[in-house]
PyMOL CGO cylinders between C-alpha atoms (Angstrom):
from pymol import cmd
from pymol.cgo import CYLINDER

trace = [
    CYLINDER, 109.58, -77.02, -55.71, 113.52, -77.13, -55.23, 0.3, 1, 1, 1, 1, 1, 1,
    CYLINDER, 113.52, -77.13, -55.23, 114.66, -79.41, -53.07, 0.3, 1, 1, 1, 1, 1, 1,
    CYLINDER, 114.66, -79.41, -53.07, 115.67, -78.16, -49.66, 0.3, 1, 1, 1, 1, 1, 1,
    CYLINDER, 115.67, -78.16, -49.66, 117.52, -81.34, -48.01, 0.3, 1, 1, 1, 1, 1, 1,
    CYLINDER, 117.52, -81.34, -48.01, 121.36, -79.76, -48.44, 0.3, 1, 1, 1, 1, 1, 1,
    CYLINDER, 121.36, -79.76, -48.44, 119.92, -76.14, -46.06, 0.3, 1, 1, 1, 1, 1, 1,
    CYLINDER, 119.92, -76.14, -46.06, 120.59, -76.17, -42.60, 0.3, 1, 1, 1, 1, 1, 1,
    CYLINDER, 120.59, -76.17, -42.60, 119.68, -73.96, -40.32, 0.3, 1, 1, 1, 1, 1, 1,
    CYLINDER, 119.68, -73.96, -40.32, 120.83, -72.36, -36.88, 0.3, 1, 1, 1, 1, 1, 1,
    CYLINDER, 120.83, -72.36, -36.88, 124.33, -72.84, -35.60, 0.3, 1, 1, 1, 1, 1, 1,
    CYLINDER, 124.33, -72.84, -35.60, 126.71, -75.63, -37.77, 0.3, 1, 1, 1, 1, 1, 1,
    CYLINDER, 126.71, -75.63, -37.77, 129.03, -77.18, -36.32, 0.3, 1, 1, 1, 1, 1, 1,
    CYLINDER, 129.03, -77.18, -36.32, 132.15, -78.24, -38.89, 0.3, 1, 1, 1, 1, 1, 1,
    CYLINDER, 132.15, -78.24, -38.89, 133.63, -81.26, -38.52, 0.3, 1, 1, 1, 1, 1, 1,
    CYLINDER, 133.63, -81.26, -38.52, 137.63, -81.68, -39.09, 0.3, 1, 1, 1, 1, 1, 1,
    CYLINDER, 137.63, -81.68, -39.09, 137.15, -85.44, -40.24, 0.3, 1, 1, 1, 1, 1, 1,
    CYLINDER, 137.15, -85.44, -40.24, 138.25, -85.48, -44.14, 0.3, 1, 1, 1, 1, 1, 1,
    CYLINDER, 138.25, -85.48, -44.14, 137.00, -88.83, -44.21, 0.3, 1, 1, 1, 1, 1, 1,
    CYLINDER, 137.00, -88.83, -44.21, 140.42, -89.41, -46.81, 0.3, 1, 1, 1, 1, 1, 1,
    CYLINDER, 140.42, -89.41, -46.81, 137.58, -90.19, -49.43, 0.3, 1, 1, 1, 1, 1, 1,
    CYLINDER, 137.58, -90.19, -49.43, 136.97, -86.52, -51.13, 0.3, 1, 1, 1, 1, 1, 1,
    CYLINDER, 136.97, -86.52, -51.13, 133.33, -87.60, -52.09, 0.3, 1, 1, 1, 1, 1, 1,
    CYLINDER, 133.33, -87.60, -52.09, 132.05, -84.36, -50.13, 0.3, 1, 1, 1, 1, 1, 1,
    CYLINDER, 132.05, -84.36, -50.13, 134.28, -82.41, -52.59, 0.3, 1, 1, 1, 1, 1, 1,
    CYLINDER, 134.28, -82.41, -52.59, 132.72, -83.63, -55.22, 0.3, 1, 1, 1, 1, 1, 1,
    CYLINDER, 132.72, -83.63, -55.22, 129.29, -83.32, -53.84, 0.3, 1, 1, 1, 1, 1, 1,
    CYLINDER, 129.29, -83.32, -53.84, 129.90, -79.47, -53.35, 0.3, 1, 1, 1, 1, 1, 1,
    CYLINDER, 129.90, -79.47, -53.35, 131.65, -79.37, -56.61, 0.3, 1, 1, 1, 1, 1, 1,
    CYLINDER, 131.65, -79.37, -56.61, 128.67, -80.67, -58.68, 0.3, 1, 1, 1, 1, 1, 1,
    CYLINDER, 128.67, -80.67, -58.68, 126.52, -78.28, -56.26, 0.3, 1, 1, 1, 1, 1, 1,
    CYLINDER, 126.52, -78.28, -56.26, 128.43, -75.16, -57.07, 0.3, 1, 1, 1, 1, 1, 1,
    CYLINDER, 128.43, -75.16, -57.07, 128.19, -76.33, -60.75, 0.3, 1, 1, 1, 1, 1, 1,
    CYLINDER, 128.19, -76.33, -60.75, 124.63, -76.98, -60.16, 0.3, 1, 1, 1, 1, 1, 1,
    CYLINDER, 124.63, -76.98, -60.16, 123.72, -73.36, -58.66, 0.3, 1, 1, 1, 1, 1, 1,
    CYLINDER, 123.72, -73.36, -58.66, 126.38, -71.75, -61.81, 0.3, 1, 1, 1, 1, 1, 1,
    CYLINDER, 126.38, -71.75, -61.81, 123.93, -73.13, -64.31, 0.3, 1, 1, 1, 1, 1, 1,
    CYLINDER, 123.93, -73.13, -64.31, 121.02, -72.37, -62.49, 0.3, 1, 1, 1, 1, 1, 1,
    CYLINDER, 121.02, -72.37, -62.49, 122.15, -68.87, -62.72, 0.3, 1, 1, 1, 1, 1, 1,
    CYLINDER, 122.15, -68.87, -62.72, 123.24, -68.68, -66.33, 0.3, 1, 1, 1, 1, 1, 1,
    CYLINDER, 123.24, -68.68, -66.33, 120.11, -69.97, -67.51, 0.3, 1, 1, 1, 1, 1, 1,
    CYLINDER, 120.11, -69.97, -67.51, 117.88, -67.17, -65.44, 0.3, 1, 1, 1, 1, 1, 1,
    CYLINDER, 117.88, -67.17, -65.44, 120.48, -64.98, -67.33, 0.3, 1, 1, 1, 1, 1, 1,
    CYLINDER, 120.48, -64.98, -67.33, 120.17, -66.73, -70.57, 0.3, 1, 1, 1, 1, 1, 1,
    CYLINDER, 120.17, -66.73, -70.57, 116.41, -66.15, -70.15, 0.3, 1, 1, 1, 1, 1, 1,
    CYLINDER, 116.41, -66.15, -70.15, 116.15, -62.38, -68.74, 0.3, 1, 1, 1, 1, 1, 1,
    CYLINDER, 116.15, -62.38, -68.74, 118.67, -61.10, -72.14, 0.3, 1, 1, 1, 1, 1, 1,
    CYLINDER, 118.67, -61.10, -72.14, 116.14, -63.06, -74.83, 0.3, 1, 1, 1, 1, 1, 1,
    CYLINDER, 116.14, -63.06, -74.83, 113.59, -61.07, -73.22, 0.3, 1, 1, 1, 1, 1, 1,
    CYLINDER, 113.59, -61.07, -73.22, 115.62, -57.89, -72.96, 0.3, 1, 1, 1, 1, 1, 1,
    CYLINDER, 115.62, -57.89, -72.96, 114.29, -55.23, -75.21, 0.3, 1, 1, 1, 1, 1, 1,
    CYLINDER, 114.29, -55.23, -75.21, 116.67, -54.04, -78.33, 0.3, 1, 1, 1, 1, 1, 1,
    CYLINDER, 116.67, -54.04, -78.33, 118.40, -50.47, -77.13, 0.3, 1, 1, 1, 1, 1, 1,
    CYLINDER, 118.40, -50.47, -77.13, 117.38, -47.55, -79.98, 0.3, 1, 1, 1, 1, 1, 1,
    CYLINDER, 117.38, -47.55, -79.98, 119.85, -45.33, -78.97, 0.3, 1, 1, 1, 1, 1, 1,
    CYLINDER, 119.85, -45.33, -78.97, 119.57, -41.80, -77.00, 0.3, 1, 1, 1, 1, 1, 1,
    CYLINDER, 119.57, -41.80, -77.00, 117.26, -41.46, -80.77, 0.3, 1, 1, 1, 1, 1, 1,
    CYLINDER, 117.26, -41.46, -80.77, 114.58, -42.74, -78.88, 0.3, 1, 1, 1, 1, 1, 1,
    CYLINDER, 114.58, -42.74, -78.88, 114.30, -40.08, -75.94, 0.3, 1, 1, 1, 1, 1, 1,
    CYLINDER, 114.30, -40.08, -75.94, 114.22, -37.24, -78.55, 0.3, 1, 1, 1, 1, 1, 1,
    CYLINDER, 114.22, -37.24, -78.55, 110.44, -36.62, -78.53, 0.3, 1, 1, 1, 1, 1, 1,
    CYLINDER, 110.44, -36.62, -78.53, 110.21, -37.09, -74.25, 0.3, 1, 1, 1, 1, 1, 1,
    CYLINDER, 110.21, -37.09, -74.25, 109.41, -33.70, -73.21, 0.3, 1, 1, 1, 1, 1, 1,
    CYLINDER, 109.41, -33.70, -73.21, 111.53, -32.50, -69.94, 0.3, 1, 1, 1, 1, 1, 1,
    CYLINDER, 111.53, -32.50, -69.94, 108.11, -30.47, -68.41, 0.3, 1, 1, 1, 1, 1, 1,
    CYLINDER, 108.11, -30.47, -68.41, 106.54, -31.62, -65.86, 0.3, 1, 1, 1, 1, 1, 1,
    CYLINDER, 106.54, -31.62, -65.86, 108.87, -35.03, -66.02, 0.3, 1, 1, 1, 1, 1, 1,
    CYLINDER, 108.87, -35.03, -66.02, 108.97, -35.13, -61.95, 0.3, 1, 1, 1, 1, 1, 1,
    CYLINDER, 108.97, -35.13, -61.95, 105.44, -34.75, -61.50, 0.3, 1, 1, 1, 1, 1, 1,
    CYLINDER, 105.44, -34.75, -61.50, 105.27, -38.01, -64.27, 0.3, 1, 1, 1, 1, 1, 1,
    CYLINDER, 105.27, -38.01, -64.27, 107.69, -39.50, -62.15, 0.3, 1, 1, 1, 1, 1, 1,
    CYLINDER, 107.69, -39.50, -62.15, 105.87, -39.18, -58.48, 0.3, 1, 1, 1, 1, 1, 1,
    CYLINDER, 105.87, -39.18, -58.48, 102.51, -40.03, -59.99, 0.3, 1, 1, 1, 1, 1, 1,
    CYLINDER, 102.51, -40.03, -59.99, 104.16, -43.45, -61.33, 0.3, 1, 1, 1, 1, 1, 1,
    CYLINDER, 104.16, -43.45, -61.33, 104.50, -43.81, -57.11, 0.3, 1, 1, 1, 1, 1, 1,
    CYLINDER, 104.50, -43.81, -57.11, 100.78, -42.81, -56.95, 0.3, 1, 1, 1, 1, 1, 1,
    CYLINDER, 100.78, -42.81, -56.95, 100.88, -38.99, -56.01, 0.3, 1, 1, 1, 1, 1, 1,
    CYLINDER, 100.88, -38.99, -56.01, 98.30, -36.61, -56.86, 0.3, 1, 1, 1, 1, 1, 1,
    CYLINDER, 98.30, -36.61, -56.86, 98.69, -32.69, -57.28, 0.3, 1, 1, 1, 1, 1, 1,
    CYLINDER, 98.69, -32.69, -57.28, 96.90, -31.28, -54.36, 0.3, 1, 1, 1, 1, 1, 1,
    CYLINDER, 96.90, -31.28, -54.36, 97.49, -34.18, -52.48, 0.3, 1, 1, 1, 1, 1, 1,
    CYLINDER, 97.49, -34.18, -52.48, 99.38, -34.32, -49.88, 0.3, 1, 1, 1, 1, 1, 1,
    CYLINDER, 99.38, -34.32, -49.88, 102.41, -36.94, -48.78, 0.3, 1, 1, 1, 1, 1, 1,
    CYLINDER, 102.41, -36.94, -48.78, 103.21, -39.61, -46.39, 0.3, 1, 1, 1, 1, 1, 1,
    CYLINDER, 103.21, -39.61, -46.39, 101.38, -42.13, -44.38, 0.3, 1, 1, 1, 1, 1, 1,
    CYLINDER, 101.38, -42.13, -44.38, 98.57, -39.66, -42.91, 0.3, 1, 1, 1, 1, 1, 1,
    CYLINDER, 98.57, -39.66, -42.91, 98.65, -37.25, -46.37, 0.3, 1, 1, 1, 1, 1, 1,
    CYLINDER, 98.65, -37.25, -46.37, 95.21, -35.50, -45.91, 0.3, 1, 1, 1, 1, 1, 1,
    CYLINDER, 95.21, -35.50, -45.91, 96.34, -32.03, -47.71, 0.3, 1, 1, 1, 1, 1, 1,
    CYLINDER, 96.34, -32.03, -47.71, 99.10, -30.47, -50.19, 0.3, 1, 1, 1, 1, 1, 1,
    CYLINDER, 99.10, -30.47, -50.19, 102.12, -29.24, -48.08, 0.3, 1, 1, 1, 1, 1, 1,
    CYLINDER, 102.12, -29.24, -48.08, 102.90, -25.96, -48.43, 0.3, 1, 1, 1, 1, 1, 1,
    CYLINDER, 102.90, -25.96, -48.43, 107.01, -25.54, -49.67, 0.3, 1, 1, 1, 1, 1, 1,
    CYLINDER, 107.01, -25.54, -49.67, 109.01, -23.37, -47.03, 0.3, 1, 1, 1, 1, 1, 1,
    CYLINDER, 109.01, -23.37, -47.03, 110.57, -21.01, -48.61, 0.3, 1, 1, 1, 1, 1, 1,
    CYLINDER, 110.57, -21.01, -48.61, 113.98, -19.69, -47.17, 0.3, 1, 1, 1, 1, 1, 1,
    CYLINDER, 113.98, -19.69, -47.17, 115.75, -16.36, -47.43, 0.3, 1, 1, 1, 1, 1, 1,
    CYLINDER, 115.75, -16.36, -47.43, 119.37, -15.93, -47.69, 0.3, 1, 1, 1, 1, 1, 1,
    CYLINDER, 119.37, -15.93, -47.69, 121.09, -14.28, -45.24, 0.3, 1, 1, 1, 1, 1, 1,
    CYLINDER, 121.09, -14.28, -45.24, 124.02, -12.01, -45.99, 0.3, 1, 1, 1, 1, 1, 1,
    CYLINDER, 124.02, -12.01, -45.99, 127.57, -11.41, -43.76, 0.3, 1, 1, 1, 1, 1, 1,
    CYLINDER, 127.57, -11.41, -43.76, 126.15, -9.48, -41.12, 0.3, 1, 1, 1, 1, 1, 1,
    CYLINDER, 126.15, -9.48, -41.12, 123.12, -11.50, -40.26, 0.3, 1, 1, 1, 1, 1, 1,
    CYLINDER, 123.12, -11.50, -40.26, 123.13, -14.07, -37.76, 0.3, 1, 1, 1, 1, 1, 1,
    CYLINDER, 123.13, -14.07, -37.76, 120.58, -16.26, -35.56, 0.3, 1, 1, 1, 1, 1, 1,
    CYLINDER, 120.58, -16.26, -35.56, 118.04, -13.54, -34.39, 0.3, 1, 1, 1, 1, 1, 1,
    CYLINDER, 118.04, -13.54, -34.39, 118.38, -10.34, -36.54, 0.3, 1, 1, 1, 1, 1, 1,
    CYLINDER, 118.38, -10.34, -36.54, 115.65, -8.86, -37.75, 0.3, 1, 1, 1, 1, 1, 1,
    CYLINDER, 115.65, -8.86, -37.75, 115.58, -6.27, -40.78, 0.3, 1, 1, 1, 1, 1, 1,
    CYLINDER, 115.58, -6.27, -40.78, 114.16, -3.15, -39.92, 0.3, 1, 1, 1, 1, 1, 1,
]
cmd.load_cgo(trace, "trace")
């Protein structure tokens, strides 16, 4: 478990007192060097595990049909299942008509 002492928490209060010593800049300076190498090792560690790239070669033989069905059902969707919190049936896709230049709110075709 990392060691928590340096975290406060709530409102700080700065003081203006330098103290003419410069000890806290080093303190924050081996801190910030501290977090820095705390971050280049997690980096260090996620590229050795990074896979090699193959290229665009390697999406060749992924076929294009039915690729956003693939990708909802890696959410957990079902066909014939509906969506949402409360999904209890498919949902039916509105389908909208275009209207031309001299159709506005209200016209109906005769």
């Amino acid at each position: 478990m990392k060691n928590l002492a340096g975290i406060s928490y709530g409102l700080n209060v700065r003081s203006g007192d330098d103290g003419g010593e410069g000890s806290g800049d080093d303190e924050k300076q081996q801190q910030h060097e501290s977090r820095e190498n705390m971050v280049l090792e997690k980096l260090r560690y996620d590229l050795e595990r990074w896979p090699e790239d193959g290229g665009f070669e390697e999406f060749e033989d992924v076929p294009i049909e039915g690729f956003g069905a693939t990708v909802l059902g890696g959410y957990g969707w079902r066909e014939g299942r509906g969506i949402g919190k409360n999904a209890k049936e498919d949902v039916k896709v509105k389908q909208y008509s275009r209207r031309t230049d001299k159709e506005g709110l209200g016209f109906v075709s005769k």
